[in-house]
PAVEXKE-209330 format. One record per residue (C-alpha): x, y, z; residue number from 1. Coordinates in steps of 0.5 Angstrom, whole numbers, padded with zeros to 4 digits, always signed. Layout:
N
+-------+-------+-------+-------+
|  east | north |    up | lumse |
+-------+-------+-------+-------+
|     X |     Y |     Z |   NUM |
...
+-------+-------+-------+-------+
This chain:
350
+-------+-------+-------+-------+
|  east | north |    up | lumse |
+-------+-------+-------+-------+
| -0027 | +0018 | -0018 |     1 |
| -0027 | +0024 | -0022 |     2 |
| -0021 | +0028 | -0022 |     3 |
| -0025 | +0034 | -0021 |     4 |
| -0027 | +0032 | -0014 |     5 |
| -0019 | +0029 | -0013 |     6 |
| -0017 | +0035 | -0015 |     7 |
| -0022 | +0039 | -0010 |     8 |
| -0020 | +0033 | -0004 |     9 |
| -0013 | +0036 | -0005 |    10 |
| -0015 | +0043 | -0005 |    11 |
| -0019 | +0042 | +0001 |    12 |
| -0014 | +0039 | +0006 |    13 |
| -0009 | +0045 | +0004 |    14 |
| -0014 | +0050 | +0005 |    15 |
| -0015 | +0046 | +0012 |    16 |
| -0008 | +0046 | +0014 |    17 |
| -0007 | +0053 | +0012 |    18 |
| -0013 | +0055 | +0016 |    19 |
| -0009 | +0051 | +0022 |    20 |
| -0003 | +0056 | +0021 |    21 |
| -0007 | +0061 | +0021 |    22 |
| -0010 | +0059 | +0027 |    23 |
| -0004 | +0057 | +0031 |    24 |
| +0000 | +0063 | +0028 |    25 |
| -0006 | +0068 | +0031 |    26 |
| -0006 | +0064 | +0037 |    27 |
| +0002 | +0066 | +0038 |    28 |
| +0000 | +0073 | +0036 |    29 |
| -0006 | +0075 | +0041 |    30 |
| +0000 | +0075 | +0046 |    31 |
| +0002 | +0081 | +0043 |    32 |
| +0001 | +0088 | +0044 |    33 |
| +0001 | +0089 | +0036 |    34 |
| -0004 | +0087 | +0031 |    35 |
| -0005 | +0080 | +0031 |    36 |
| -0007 | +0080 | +0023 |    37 |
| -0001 | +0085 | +0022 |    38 |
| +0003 | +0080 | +0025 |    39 |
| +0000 | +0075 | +0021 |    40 |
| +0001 | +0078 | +0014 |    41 |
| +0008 | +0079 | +0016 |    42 |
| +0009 | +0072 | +0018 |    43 |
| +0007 | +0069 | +0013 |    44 |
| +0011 | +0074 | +0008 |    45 |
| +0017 | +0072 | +0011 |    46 |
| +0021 | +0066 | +0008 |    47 |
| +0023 | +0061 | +0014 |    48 |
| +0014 | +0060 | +0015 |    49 |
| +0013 | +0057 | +0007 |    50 |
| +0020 | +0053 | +0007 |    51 |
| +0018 | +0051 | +0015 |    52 |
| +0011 | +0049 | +0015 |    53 |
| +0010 | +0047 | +0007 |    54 |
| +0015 | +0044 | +0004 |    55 |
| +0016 | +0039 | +0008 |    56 |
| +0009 | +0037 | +0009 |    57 |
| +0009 | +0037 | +0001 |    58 |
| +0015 | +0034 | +0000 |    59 |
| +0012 | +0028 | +0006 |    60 |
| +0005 | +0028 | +0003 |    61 |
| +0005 | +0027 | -0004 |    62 |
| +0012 | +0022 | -0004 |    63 |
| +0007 | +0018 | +0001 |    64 |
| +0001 | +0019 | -0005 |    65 |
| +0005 | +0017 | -0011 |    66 |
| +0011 | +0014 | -0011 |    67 |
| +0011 | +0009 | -0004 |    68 |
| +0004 | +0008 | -0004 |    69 |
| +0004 | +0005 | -0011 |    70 |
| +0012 | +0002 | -0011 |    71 |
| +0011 | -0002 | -0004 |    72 |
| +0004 | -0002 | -0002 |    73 |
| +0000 | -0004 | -0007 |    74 |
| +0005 | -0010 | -0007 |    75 |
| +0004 | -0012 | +0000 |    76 |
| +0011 | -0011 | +0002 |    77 |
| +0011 | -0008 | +0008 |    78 |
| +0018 | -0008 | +0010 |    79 |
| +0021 | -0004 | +0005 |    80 |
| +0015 | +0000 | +0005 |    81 |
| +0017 | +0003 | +0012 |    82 |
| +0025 | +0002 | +0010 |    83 |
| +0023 | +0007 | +0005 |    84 |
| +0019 | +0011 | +0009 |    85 |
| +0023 | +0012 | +0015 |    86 |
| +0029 | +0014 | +0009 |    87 |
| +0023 | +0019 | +0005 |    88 |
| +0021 | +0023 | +0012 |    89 |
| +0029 | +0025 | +0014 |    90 |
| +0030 | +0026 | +0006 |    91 |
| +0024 | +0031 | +0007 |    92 |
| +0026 | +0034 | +0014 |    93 |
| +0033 | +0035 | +0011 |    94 |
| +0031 | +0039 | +0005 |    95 |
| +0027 | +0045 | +0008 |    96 |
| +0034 | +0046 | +0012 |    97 |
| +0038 | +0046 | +0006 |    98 |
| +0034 | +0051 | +0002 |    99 |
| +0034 | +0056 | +0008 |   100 |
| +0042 | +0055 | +0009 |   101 |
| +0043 | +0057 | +0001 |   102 |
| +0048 | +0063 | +0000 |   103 |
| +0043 | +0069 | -0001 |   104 |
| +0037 | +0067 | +0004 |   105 |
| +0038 | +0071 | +0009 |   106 |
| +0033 | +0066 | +0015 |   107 |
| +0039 | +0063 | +0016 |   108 |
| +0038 | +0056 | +0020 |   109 |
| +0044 | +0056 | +0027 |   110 |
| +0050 | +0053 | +0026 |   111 |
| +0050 | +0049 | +0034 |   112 |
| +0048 | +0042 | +0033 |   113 |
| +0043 | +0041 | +0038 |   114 |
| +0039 | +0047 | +0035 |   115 |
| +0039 | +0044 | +0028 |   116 |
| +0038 | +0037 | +0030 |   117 |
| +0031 | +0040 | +0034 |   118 |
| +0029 | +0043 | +0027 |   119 |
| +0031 | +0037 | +0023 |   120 |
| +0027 | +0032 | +0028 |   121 |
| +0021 | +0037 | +0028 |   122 |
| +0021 | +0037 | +0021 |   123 |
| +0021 | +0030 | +0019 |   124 |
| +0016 | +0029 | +0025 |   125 |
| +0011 | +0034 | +0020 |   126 |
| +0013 | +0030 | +0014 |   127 |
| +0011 | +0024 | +0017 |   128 |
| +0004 | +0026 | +0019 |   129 |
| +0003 | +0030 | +0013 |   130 |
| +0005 | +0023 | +0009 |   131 |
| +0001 | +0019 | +0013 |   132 |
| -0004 | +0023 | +0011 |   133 |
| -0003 | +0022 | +0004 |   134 |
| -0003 | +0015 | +0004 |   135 |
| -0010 | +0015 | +0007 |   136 |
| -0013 | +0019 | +0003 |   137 |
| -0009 | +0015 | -0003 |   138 |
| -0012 | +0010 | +0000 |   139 |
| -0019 | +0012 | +0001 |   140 |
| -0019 | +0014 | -0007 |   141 |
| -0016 | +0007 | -0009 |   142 |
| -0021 | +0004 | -0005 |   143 |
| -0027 | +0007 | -0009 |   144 |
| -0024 | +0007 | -0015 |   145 |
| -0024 | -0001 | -0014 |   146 |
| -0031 | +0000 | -0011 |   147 |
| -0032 | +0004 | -0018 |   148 |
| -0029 | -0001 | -0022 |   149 |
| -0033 | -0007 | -0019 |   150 |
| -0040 | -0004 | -0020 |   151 |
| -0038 | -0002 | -0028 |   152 |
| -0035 | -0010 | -0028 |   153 |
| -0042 | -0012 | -0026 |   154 |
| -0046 | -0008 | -0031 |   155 |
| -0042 | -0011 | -0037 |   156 |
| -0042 | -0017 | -0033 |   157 |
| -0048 | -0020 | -0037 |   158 |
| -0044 | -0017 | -0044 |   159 |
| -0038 | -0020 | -0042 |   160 |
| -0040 | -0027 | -0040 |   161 |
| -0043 | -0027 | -0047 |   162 |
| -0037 | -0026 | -0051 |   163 |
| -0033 | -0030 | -0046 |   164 |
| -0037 | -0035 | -0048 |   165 |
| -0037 | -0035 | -0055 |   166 |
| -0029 | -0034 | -0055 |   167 |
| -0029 | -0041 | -0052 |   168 |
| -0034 | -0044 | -0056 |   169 |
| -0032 | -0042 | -0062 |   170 |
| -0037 | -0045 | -0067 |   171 |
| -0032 | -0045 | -0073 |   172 |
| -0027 | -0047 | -0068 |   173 |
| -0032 | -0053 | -0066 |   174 |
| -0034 | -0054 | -0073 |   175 |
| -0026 | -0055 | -0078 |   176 |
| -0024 | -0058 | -0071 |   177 |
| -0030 | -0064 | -0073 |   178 |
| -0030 | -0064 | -0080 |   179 |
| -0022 | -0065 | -0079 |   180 |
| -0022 | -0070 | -0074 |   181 |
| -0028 | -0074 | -0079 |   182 |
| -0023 | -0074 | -0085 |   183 |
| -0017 | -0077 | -0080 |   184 |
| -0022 | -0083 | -0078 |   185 |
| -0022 | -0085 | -0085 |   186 |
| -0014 | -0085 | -0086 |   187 |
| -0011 | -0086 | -0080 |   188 |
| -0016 | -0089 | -0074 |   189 |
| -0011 | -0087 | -0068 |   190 |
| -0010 | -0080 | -0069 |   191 |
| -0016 | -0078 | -0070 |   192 |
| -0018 | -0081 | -0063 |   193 |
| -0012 | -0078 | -0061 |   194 |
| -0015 | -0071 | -0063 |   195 |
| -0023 | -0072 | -0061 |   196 |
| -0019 | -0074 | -0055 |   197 |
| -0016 | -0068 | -0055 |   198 |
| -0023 | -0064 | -0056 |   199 |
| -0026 | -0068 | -0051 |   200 |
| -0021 | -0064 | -0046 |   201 |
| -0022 | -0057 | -0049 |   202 |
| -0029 | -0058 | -0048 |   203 |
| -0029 | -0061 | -0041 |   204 |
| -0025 | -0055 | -0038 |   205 |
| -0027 | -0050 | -0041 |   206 |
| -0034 | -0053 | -0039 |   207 |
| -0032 | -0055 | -0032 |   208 |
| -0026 | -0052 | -0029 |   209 |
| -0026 | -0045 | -0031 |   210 |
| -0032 | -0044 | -0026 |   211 |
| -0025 | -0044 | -0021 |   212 |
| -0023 | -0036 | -0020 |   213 |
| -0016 | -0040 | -0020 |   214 |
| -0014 | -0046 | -0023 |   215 |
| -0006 | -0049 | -0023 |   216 |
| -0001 | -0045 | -0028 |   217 |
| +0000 | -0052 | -0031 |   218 |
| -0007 | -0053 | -0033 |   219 |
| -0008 | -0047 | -0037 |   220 |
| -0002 | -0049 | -0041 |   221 |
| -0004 | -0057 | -0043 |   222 |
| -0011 | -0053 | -0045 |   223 |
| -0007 | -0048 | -0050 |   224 |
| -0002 | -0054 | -0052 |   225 |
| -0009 | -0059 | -0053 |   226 |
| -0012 | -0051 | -0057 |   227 |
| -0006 | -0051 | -0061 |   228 |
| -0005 | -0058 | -0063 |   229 |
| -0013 | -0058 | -0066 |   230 |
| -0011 | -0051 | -0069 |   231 |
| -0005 | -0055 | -0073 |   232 |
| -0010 | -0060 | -0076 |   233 |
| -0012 | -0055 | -0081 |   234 |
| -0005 | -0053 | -0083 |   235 |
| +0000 | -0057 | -0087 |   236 |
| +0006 | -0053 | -0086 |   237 |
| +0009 | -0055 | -0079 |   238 |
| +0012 | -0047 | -0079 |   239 |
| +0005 | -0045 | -0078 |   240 |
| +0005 | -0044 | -0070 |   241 |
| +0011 | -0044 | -0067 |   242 |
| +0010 | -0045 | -0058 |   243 |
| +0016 | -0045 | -0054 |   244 |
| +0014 | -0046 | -0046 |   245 |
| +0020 | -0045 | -0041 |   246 |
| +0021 | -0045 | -0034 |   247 |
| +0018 | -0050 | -0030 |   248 |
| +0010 | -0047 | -0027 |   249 |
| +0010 | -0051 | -0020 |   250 |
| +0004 | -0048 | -0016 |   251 |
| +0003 | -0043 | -0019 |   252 |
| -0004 | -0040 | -0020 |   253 |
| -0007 | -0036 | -0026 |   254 |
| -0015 | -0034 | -0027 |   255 |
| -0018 | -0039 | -0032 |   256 |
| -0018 | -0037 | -0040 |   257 |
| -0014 | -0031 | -0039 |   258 |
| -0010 | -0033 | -0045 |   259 |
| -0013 | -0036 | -0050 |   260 |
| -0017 | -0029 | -0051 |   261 |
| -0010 | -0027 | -0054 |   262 |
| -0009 | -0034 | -0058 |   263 |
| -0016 | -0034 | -0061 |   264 |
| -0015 | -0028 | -0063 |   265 |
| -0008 | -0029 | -0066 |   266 |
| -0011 | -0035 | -0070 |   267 |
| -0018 | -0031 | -0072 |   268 |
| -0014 | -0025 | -0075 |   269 |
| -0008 | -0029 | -0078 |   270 |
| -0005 | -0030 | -0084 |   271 |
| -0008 | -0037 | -0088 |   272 |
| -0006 | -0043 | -0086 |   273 |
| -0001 | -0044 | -0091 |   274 |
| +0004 | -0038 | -0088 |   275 |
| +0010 | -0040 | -0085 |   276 |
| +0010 | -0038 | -0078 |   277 |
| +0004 | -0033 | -0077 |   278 |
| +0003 | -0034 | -0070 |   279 |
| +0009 | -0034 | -0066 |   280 |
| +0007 | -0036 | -0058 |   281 |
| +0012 | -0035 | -0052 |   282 |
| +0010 | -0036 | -0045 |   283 |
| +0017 | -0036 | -0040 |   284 |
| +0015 | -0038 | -0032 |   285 |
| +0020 | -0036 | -0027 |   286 |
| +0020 | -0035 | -0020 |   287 |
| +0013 | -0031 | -0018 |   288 |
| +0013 | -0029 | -0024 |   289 |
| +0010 | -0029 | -0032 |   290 |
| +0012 | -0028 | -0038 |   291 |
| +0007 | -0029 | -0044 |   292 |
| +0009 | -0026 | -0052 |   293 |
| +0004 | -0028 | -0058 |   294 |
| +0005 | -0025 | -0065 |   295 |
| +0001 | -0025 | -0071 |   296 |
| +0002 | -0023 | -0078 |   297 |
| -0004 | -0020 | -0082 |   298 |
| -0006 | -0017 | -0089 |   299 |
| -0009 | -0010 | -0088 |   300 |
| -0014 | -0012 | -0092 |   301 |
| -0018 | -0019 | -0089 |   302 |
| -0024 | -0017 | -0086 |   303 |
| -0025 | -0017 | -0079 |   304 |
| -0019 | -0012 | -0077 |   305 |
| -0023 | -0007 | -0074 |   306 |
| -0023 | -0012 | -0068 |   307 |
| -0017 | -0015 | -0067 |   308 |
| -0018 | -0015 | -0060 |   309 |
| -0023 | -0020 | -0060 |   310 |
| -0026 | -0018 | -0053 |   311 |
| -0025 | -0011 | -0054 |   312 |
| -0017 | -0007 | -0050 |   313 |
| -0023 | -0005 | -0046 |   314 |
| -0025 | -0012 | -0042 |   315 |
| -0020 | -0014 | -0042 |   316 |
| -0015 | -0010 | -0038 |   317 |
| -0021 | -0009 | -0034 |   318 |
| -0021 | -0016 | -0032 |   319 |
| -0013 | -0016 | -0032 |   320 |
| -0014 | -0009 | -0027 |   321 |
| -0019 | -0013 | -0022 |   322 |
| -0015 | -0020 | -0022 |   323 |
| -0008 | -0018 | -0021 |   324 |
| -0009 | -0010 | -0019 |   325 |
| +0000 | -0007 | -0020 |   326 |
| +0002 | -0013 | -0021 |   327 |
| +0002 | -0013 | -0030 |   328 |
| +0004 | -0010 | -0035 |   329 |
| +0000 | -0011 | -0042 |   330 |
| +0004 | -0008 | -0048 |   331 |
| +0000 | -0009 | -0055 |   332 |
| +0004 | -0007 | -0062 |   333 |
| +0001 | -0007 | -0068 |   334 |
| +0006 | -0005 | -0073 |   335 |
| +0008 | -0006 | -0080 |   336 |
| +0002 | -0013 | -0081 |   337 |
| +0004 | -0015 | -0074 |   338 |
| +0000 | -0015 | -0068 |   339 |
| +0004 | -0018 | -0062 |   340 |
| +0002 | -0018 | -0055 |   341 |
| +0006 | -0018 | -0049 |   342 |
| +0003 | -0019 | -0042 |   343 |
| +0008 | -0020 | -0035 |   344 |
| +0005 | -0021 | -0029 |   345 |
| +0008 | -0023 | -0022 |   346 |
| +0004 | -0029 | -0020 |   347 |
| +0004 | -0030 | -0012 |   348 |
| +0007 | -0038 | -0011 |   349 |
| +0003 | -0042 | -0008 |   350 |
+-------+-------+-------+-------+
């Protein structure tokens, strides 16, 4: 959703509420033997009818828009989000009274206990409903832009099955990985069955179970390790890669090929293969929860630079936005040779 029409949707609902005001306000003052509109300029000039009827809907509203509604409920947390909620309210309630006690105000609230605990409920009855509000609006704007975004997904859906196919079936890849292999047959039979043992299970699950939304954890890393293992067949400097896993993945899932995206990348942009430690790959698992750290050393002046994101930043966190919605964070650097991309997300167990 545009921001213009966020902006008016906003504009809109203050207008209304000043518009009900308004109305209760006249209402009140068609009682009285003055003006009715002269008592509503006044009213409204006065200090107490701001602070009592605005801020708190302001204060309720927007914290409800903005900070509760991303913090809590788009992680599912719902006992924390009422828990913060009962507290935000009172806090929104107990402002107003505290700006209109501040020496130099002359609308004092009543010092009798009863009357300021009545205010006080009132208020906090005002931010909530005002704060209800804007979690429904916030949630119809997330719901669209959700809609939005899935629409703008199957657009590019043909463009981007494209690209991911041809990131997973790398013709170079394919082709050194075959060359290698065959010049192992001469030299050393058992390895080089190991290593076509090795292709043969790239190409089954790049070909078969990637077609799941979700696939075990687990999987995904014996895919990466098998990847790594034919990539190092054309280096002979062992330090050329260095992989590190830690943590134990137990049940928990991920979308396939979501990281070899990254990887693949790594290595097409990387330093020759004679580089020590020109790829550095870091995947830690805790509980609920993924760490994941790839980092590549490249000239300036290798060709292909220009697209160092293989699959465009755009796609991607695009794809990473409709699977795992505020629940990653996606950091990429590229400094002084060295690209290094940095992904957490918090993976529900299963």
């Amino acid at each position: 959703m545009k921001k213009s029409v966020i902006i008016l949707l906003h504009a809109g609902y203050w207008i209304m509420y000043t518009l009900l005001i308004s109305s209760l306000l006249v209402a009140l003052a068609a009682n009285s033997k003055n003006d009715p509109a002269i008592i509503l300029r006044q009213t409204f000039s006065k200090p107490p009818v701001p602070i009592v009827f605005y801020l708190p809907g302001i204060l309720g509203f927007y914290s409800f828009y903005t900070y509760l509604f991303q913090r809590w409920l788009t992680r599912q947390q719902l006992g924390g989000f009422f828990a913060a909620a009962l507290v935000t309210v009172m806090l929104c309630g107990l402002v107003p009274i505290l700006v209109l006690v501040i020496p130099g105000v002359q609308w004092q609230v009543t010092q009798q206990w009863k009357a300021f605990l009545s205010l006080w409920v009132f208020l906090t009855i005002l931010a909530t409903i005002h704060g209800v509000i804007g979690l429904v609006m916030r949630g119809f704007i997330t719901w669209y832009q959700e809609i939005k975004l899935k629409e703008d997904l199957k657009k590019k859906n043909l463009e981007t099955e494209l690209a991911l196919l041809k990131s997973k079936l790398n013709p170079h890849f394919l082709f050194n990985t075959i060359n290698n292999i065959d010049i192992l047959i001469e030299t050393d039979a058992g390895r080089a069955s190991l290593y076509l043992n090795k292709l043969s299970d790239i190409l089954r699950f790049m070909l078969y179970e990637t077609k799941s939304e979700e696939i075990p954890l687990q999987r995904e890393l014996e895919y990466i390790s098998k990847y790594l293992d034919l990539q190092k067949i054309r280096s002979a400097n062992p330090d050329y890669i260095r992989y590190t896993v830690e943590g134990d993945p137990g049940s928990q899932l991920i979308s396939p090929m979501l990281l070899i995206s990254y990887i693949e990348n790594a290595f097409k942009h990387a330093e020759p293969f004679k580089s020590g430690n020109a790829i550095i790959i870091k995947v830690n698992i805790q509980p609920g929860q993924l760490y994941f750290y790839c980092e590549n050393k490249y000239r300036k002046n290798s060709s292909g630079q220009k697209d160092h994101s293989g699959l465009g930043h755009e796609l991607l966190r695009k794809r990473m936005d409709l699977l795992y919605p505020g629940r990653y964070r996606l950091d990429i650097t590229d400094k002084d040779e060295t690209y290094i991309v940095e992904l957490r997300i918090d993976n529900d167990e299963h």
